[in-house]
C-alpha positions in Angstrom: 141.4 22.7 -91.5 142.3 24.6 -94.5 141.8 21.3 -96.9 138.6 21.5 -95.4 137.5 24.6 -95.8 138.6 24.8 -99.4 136.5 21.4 -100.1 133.4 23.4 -97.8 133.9 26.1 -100.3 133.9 23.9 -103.4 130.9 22.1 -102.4 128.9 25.5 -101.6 129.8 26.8 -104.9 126.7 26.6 -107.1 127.5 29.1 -109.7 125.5 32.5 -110.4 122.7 33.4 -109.9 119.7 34.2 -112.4 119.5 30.6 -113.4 116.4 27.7 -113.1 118.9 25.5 -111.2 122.2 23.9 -111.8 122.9 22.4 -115.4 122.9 19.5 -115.9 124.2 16.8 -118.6 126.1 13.6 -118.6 128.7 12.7 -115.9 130.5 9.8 -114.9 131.5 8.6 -111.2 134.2 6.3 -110.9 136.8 5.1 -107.8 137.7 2.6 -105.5 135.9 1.7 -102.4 138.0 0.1 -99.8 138.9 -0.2 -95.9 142.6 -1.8 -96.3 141.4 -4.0 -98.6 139.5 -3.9 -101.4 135.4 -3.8 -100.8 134.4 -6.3 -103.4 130.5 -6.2 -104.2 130.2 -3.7 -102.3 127.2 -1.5 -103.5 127.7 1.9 -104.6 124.9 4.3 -103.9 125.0 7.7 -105.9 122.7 11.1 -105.1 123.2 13.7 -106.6 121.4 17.2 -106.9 119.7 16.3 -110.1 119.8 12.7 -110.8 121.1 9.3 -109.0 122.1 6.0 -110.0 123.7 2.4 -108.3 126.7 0.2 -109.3 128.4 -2.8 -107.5 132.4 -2.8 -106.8 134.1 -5.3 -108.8 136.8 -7.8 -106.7 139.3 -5.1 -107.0 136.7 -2.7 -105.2 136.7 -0.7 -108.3 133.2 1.0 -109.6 132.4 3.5 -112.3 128.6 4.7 -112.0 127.3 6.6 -115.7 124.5 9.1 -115.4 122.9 11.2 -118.5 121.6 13.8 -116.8 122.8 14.5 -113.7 123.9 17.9 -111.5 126.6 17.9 -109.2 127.2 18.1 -106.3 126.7 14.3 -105.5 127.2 12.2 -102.2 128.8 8.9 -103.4 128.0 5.8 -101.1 129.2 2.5 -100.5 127.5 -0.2 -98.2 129.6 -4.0 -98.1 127.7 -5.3 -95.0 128.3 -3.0 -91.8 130.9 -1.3 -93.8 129.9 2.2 -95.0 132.1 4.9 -96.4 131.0 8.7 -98.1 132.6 10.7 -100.4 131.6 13.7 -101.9 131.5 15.1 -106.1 131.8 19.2 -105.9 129.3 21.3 -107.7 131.1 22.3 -111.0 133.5 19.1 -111.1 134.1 17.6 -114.6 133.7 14.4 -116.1 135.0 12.0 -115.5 135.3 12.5 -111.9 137.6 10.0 -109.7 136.1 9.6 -105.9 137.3 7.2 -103.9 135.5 5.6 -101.0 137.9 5.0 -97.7 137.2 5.9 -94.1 139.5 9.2 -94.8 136.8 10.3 -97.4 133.9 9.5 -94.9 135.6 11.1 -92.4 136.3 14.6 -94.6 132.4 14.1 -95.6 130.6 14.5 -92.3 132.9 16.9 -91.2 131.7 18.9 -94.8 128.2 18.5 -94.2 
């Protein structure tokens, strides 16, 4: 619970106030995606709260996902048939950022949002 709530915390952070919005600039997304083993070609879905982009998991389930412009936070995605697993990039993480996609990750993301 208290892993959780720092994460809730992290994720609620968007910095003060005064501004038009969160800054923005370029960030790269990059992890694993697996359930045991590997997902391979898996496709990687990312949203975040300025800018989005795709990717597909290589055969070692690995995927790195480059935006220009993007804002964190983002909500990281994975699809490999009826397999689907969340993560989660806090607002004010660096780049690169490593997020790995496993049902422990989906499991620490719904329970977030």
């Amino acid at each position: 619970p208290l892993a959780m709530a720092g994460l809730l915390a992290l994720c609620a952070c968007g910095g003060g106030g005064g501004d038009d919005g969160p800054a923005t600039g370029p960030l790269t997304i990059g992890g694993t995606a697996a359930t045991g083993a590997a997902i391979s070609g898996g496709a990687v879905a990312v949203e975040c709260a300025s800018g989005s982009a795709t990717a597909t998991t290589g055969a070692d389930g690995r995927y790195s996902v480059a935006l220009d412009a993007a804002a964190a936070p983002c909500l990281v995605r994975v699809t490999a048939g009826a397999t689907v697993h969340y993560s989660l990039v806090a607002a004010g993480s660096t780049s690169p950022a490593t997020v790995n996609l496993t049902p422990l990750t989906t499991l620490l993301t719904t329970q977030v949002l």
